[in-house]
C-alpha positions as CSV (number, residue, x, y, z in Angstrom):
1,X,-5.9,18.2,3.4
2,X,-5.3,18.5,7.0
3,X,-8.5,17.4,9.4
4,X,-9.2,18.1,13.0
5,X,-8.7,14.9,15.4
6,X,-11.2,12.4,15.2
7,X,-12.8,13.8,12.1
8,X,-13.4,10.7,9.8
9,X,-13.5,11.7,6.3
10,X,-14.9,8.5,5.0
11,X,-18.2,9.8,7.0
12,X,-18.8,13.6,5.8
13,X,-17.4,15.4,2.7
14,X,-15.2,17.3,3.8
15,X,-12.1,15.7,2.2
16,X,-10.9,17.3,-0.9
17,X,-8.4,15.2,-2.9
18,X,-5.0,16.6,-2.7
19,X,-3.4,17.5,-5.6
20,X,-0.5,14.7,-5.2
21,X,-3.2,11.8,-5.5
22,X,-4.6,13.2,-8.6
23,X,-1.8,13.2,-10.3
24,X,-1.5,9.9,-9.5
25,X,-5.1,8.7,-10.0
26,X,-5.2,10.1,-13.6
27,X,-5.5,7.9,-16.4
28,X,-2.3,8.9,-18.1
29,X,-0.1,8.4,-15.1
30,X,-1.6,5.3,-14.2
31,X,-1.1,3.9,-17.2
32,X,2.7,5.6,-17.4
33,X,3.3,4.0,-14.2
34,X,2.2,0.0,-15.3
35,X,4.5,0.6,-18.4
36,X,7.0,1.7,-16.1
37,X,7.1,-0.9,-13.8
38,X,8.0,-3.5,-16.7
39,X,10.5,-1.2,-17.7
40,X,12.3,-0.8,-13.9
41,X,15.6,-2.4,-13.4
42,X,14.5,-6.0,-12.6
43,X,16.7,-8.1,-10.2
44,X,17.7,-12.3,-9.1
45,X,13.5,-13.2,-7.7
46,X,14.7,-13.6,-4.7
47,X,16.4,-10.2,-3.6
48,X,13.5,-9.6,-1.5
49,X,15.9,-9.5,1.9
50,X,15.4,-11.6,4.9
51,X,16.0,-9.2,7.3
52,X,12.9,-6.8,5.6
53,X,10.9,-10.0,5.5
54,X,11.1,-10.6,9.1
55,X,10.2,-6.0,9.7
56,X,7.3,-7.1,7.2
57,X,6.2,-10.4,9.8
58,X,6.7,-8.1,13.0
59,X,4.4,-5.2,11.1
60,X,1.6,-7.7,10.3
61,X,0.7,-9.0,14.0
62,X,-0.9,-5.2,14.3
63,X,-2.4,-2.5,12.6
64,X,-2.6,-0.6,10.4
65,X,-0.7,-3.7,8.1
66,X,-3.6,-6.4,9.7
67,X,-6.0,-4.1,7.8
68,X,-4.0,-3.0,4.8
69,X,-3.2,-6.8,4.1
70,X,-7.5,-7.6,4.5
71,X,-8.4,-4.7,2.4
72,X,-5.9,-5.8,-0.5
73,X,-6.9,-9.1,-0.5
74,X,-10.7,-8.5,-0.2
75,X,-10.1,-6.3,-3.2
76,X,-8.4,-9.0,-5.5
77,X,-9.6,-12.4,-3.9
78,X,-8.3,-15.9,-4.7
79,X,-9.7,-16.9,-7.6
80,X,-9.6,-20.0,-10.7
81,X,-9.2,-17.1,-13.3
82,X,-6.0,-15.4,-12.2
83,X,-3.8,-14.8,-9.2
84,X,-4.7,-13.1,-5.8
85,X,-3.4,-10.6,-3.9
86,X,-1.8,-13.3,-1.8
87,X,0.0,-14.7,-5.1
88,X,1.6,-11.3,-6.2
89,X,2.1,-10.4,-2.4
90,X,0.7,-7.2,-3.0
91,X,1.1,-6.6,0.7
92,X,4.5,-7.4,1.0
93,X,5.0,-4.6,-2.3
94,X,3.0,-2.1,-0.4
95,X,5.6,-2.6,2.4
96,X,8.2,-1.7,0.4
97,X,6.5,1.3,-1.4
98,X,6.2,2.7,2.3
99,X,9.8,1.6,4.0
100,X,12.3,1.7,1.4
101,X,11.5,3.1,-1.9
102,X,11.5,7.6,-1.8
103,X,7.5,7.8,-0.8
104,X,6.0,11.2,-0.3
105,X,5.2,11.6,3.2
106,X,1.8,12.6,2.3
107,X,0.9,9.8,0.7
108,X,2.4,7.2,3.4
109,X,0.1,9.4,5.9
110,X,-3.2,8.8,3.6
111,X,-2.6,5.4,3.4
112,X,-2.4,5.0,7.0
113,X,-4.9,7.5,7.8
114,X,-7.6,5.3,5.9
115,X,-7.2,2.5,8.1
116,X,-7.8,4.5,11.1
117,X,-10.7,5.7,9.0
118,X,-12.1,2.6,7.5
119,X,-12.0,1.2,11.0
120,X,-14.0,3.6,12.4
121,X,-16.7,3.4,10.3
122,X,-16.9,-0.3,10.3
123,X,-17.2,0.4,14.6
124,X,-19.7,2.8,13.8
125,X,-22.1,0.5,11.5
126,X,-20.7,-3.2,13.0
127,X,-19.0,-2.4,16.1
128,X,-16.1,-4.5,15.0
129,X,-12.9,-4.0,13.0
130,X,-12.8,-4.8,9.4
131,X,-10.3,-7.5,9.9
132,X,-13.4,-9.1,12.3
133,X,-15.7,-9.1,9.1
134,X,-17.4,-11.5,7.2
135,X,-16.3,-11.4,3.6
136,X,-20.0,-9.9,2.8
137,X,-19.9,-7.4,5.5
138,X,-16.5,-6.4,4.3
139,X,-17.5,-5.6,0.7
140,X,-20.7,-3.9,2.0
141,X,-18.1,-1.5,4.0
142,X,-16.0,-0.9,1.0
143,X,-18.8,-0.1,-1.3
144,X,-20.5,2.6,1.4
145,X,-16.6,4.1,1.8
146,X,-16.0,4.3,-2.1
147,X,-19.3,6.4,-2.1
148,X,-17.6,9.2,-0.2
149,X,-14.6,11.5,-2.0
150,X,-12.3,10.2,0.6
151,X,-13.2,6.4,0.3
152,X,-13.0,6.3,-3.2
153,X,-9.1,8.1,-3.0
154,X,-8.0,5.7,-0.7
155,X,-9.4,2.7,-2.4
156,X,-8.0,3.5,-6.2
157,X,-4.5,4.5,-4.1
158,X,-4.4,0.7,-3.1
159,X,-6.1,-0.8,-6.5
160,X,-3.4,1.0,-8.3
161,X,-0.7,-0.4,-5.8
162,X,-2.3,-3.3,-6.7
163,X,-1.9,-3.3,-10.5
164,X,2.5,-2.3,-9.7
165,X,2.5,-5.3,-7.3
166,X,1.2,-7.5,-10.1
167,X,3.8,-6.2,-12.8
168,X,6.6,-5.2,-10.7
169,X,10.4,-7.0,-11.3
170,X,9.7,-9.2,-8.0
171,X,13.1,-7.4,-6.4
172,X,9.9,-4.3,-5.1
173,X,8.3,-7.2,-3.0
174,X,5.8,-8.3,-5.3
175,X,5.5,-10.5,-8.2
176,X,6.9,-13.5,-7.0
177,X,8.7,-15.5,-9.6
178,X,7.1,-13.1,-12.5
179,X,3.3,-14.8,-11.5
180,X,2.0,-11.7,-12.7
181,X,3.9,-11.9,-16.1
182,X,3.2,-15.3,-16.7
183,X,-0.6,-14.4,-16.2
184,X,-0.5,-11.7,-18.7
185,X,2.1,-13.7,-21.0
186,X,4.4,-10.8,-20.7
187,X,8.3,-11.5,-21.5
188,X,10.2,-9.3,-18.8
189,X,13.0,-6.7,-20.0
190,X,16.6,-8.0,-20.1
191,X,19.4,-7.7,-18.1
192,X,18.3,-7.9,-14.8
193,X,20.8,-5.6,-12.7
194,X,22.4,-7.0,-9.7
195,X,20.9,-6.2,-6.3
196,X,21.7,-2.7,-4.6
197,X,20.6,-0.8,-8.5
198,X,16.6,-0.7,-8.2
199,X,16.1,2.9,-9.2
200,X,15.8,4.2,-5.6
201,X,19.3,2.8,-5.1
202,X,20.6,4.8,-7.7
203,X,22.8,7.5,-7.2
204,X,21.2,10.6,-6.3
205,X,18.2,8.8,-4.8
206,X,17.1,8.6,-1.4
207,X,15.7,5.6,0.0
208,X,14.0,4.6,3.4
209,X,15.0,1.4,3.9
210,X,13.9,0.0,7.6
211,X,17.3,-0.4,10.1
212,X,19.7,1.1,7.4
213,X,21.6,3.4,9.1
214,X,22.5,5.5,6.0
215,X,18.7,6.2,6.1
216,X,18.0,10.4,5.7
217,X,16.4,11.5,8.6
218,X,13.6,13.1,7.1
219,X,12.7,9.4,5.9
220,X,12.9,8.2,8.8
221,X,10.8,10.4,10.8
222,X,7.9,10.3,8.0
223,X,7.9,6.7,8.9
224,X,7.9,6.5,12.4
225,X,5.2,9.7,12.8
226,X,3.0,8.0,10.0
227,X,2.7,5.4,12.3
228,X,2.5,7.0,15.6
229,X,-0.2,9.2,14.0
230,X,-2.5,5.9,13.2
231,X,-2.0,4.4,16.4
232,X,-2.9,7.8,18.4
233,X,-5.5,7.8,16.5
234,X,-7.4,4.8,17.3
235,X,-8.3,6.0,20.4
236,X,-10.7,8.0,18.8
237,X,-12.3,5.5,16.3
238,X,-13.9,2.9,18.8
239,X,-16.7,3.2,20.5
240,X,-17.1,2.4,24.0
């Protein structure tokens, strides 16, 4: 659904959920989708690449990845009974979800477009960004977002990227050394493919990784305007 500028849908109900995110969402799919992820080509644990490491460290000195990472972790916190969303870098998997595996542009926008939301509602009610929070001001935002159509969307988007980040083959970005697996006792699928097969490096598949040259265009330009969108936007979610 396409909003006017400024218009932030975590505050009003006029979002309707587009019909991309509930496929996703449903309860089949989702459930599909954590099979799945087991089920990917896995690859050597540490084919996460240096060079996308050090894109993922230059994206985290700003938004929107400041708040992505804050949200994600706020949502599965460090904890005696089982890893964090620090421990299965779910941050770090969201990354690559966006920059190099074959994303809808849609969906790269929403995920983007709720920071700039989320933002402006925590301005609105605490005149500070939700990075600037207190851990119980921050769930008191979430919870008041998740009441609205459009809150609720963009949180079970990242939960769900949550639950892949936790059972992906650690090659996606997450998953580091199977943590996840080892929580849930899970014996990984054999071989493990050498680096350059994860599905969206497959033939026929287009892929968006960050500097690659061989990038499509059309990936390219989802990513850059995704991002140019969010930071336009900002402008219009503070208050003076």
């Amino acid at each position: 659904m396409t909003l006017a500028p400024n218009t932030n849908a975590f505050m009003n109900g006029s979002f309707i959920t587009p019909q991309w995110l509930k496929t996703k969402l449903s309860r089949r799919k989702l459930l599909k989708s954590a099979a799945g992820a087991t089920m990917v080509a896995a690859m050597p644990r540490q084919s996460w690449s240096a060079t996308l490491e050090g894109k993922f460290q230059t994206a985290m000195q700003s938004n929107p990845w400041l708040t992505l990472d804050s949200v994600l972790k706020h949502l599965l916190p460090v904890s005696a009974t089982g890893p964090s969303a620090e421990d299965i870098k779910a941050t770090q998997y969201l990354f690559n979800v966006v920059y190099q595996q074959p994303t809808d542009a849609a969906e790269t926008a929403f995920i983007y477009q709720g920071v700039g939301w989320l933002n402006g509602f925590t301005q609105s009610q605490k005149h500070k960004d939700f990075v600037e929070l207190a851990i119980t001001e921050k769930e008191q935002m979430l919870k008041a977002i998740s009441q609205s159509r459009a809150g609720e969307n963009w949180l079970s988007n990242l939960v769900g990227y949550i639950f892949e980040a936790m059972l992906t083959p650690p090659s996606y970005g997450g998953n580091p050394n199977g943590i996840g697996w080892q929580w849930l006792e899970h014996q990984a699928g054999f071989p493990l493919p050498p680096i350059g097969k994860r599905y969206y490096e497959l033939p026929g598949q287009t892929t968006s990784t960050l500097g690659d040259k061989k990038t499509s265009k059309q990936s390219d330009a989802t990513a850059v305007l995704s991002h140019q969108q969010y930071t336009r936007k900002q402008t219009g979610t503070r208050k003076a």
